[in-house]
C-alpha positions in Angstrom: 2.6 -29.6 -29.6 0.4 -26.7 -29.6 0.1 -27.1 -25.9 3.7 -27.1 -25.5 4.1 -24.0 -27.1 1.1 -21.9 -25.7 2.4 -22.6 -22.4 6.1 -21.8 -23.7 5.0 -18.8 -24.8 2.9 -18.1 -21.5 6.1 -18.7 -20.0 8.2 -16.3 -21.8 5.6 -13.6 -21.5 5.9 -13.7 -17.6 9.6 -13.8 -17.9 9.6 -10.4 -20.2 7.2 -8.9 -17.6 8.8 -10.3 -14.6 12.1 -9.6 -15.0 12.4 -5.8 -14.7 11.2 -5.9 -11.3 12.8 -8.9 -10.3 16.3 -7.0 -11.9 16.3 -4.2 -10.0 15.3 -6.2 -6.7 18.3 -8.1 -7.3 20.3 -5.4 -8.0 19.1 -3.6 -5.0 20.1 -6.5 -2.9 23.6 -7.0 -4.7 24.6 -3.1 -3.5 23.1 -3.6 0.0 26.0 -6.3 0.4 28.6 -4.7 -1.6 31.2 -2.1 -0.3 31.3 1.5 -1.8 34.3 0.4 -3.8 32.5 -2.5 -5.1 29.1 -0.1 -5.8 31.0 2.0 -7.9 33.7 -0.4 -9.7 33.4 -0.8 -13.5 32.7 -3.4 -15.0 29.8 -3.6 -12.2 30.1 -6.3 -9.8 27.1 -8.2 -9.1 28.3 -11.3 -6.7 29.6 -9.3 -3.9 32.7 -11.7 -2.8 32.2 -11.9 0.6 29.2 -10.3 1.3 29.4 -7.3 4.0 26.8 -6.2 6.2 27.8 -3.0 7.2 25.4 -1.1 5.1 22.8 -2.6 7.1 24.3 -1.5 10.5 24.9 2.1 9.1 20.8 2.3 8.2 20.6 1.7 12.0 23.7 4.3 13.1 22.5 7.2 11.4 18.9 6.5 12.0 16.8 6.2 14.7 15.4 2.6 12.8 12.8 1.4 15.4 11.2 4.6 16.4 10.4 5.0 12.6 9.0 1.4 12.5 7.0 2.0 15.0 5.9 5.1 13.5 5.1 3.6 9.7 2.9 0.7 12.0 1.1 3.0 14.1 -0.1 5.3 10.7 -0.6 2.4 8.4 -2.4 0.1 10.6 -4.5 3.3 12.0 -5.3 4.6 8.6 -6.2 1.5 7.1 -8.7 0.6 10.1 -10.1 4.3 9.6 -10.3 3.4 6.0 -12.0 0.4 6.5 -14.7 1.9 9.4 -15.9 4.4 6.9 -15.1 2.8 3.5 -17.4 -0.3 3.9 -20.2 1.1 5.1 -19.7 4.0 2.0 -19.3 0.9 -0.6 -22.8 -0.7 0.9 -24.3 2.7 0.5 -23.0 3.8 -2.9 -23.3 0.3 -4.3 -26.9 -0.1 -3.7 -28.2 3.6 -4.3 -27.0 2.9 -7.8 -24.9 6.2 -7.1 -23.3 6.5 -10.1 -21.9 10.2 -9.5 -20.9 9.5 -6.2 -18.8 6.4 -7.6 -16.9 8.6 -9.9 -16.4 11.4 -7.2 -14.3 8.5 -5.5 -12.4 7.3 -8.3 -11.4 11.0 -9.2 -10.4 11.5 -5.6 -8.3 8.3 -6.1 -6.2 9.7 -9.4 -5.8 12.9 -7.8 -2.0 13.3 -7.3 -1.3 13.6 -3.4 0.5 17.2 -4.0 -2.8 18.7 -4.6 -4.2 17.6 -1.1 -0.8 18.7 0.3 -0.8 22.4 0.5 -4.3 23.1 1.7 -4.0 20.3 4.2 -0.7 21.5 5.1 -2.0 24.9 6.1 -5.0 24.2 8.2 -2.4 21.3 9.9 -0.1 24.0 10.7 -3.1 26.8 11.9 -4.2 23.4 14.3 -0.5 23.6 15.6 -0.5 19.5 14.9 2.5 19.9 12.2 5.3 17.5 13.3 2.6 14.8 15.5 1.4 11.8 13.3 -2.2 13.0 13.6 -1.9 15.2 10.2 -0.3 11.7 8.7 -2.8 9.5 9.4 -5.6 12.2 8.6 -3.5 12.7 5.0 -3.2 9.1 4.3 -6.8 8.4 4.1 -7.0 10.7 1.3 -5.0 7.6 0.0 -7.1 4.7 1.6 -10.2 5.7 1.9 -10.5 5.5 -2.2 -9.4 2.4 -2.3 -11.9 1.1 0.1 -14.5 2.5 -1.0 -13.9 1.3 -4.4 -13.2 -2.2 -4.1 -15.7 -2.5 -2.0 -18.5 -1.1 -4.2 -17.5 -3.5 -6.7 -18.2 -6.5 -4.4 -21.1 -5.2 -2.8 -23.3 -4.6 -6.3 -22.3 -7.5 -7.2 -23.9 -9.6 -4.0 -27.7 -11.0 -4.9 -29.9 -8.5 -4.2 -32.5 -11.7 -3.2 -30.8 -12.2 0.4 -31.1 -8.7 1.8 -34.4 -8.7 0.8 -35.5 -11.8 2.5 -33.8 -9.9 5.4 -35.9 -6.7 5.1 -39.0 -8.8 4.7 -38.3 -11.1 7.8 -38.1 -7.6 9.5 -34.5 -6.4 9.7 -33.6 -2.7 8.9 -30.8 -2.1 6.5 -28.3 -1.7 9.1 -29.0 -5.4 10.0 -29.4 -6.2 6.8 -25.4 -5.0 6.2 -24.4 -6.4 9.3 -25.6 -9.7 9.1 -26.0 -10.2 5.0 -23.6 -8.5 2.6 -21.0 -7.7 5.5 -20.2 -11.5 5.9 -19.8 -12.3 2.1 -18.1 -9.6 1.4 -15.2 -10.7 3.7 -13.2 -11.3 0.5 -13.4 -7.3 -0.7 -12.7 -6.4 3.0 -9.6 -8.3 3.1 -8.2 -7.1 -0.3 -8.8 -3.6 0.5 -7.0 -3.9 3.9 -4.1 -5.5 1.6 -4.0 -3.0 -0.9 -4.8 0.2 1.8 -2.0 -1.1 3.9 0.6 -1.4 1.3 -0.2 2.2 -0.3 -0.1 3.7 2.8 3.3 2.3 4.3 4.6 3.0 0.9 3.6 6.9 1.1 6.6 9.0 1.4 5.5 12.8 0.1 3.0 13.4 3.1 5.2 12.3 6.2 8.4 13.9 4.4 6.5 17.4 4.6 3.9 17.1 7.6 6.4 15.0 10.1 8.7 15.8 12.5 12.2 14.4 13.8 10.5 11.9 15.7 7.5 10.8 13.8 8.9 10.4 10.4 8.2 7.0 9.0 10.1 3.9 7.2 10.1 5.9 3.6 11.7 9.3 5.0 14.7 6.8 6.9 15.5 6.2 3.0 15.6 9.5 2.3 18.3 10.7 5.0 20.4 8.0 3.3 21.3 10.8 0.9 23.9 13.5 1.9 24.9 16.6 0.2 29.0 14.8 -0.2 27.6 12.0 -2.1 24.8 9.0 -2.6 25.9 5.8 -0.2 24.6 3.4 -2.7 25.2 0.7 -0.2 23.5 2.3 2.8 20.9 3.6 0.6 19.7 0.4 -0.5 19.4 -1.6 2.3 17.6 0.5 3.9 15.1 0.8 0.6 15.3 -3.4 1.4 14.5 -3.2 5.4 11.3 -0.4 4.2 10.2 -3.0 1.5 10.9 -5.9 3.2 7.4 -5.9 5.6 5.2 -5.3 2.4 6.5 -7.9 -0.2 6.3 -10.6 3.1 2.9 -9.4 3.1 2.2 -9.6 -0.9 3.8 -13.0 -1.0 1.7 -14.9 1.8 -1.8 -12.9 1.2 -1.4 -13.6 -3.1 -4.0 -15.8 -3.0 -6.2 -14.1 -1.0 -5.8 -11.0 -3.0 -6.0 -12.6 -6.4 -9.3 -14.4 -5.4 -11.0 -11.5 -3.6 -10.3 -9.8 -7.0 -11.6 -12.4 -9.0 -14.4 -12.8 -7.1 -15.6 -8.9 -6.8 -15.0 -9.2 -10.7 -17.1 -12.1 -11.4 -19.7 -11.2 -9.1 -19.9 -7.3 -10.5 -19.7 -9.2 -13.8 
């Protein structure tokens, strides 16, 4: 009986903290397939009867959709390679130095709200005359991935037995090899959730590419944005496209859970 009920209980607890999220994805989806009558008829309608997709083919009208794809690919998948290149080897470092000041210089540069990068960055962009390329985006969005690297990473890597490197260093590797060929492999784990997590944060950045991009290098989150107009909110157009800019990163959450809930774990453990 107590079993049955601890696991009830379990259950409801993920329902209450569930749901929210799960409410307004719904919701999100109901006025992507609702007209504008529909979107703003009280009582609300949820089951849009039939369906309609031409909120969907509107994102795609008024928006140049695939060039902005494109765009979100080419930053994210560029800024989380950068991230990884110089976060890894920055986690190694920091992680075995013991470099406890260094460790918190990274997780204040984490915290720091984007808008204080903005300006300053913004400035020298614009003295480089590289305002409206996606050169100041990617540079801007390792202020967001970098962070994250570099702190997962240091997690895993103090965590590793200090034993095996040393067994490398006596049997005559240099530290370099010693990364390389030791901690690098079994921290595959810590590499593969920071790639995750760097990935999603920065397709989901929309403050940096709405100030530094141009017409044709905005990206996925800025599409959403031109969904508004000064007559009024499209509530139907506006959320599908919030669906098609979402769509890529929940795919990804859903089939890498597992590998980002036991990279986690594991870096936890380990560090524990």
């Amino acid at each position: 009986m107590m079993r049955a009920l601890e696991k009830i209980g379990f259950a409801l607890t993920v329902l209450v903290l569930v749901s929210p999220a799960a409410m307004v994805f719904l919701w999100m989806l109901s006025l992507s397939l609702k007209t504008e009558l529909d979107n703003t008829a009280w009582p609300p309608v949820f089951m849009p009867a039939p369906p309609v997709w031409d909120n969907f083919l509107a994102v795609f009208e008024r928006n140049d959709f695939l060039l902005y794809t494109w765009n979100s690919v080419v930053v994210s998948f560029t800024a989380t390679g950068l991230a990884i290149l110089i976060g890894v080897p920055a986690g190694y470092g920091i992680a075995k130095m013991r470099a406890t000041r260094a460790a918190m210089l990274i997780l204040i540069a984490r915290i720091t709200p984007g808008l204080s990068y903005l300006i300053p960055l913004f400035l020298l962009f614009q003295w480089l005359g590289l305002t409206g390329t996606l050169t100041p985006i990617v540079v801007t969005h390792l202020v967001i991935t970098v962070p994250i690297v570099v702190w997962v990473m240091i997690g895993f890597f103090e965590g590793l037995p200090a034993e095996l490197e040393e067994a490398a260093l006596v049997d005559g590797a240099n530290i370099w090899q010693a990364f390389r060929h030791v901690a690098f492999p079994l921290a595959r784990p810590g590499i593969t959730v920071a790639v995750i997590l760097s990935f999603i944060f920065s397709w989901n950045n929309f403050i940096f590419a709405m100030v530094l991009a141009g017409r044709e290098t905005r990206t996925l989150p800025v599409a959403v944005n031109n969904m508004l107009t000064f007559e009024q909110i499209s509530w139907g157009p506006l959320a599908a496209a919030a669906l098609l800019v979402t769509l890529p990163v929940l795919l990804l959450t859903l089939l890498a859970q597992k590998q980002i809930i036991a990279g986690l774990t594991a870096g936890g453990v380990k560090g524990g």
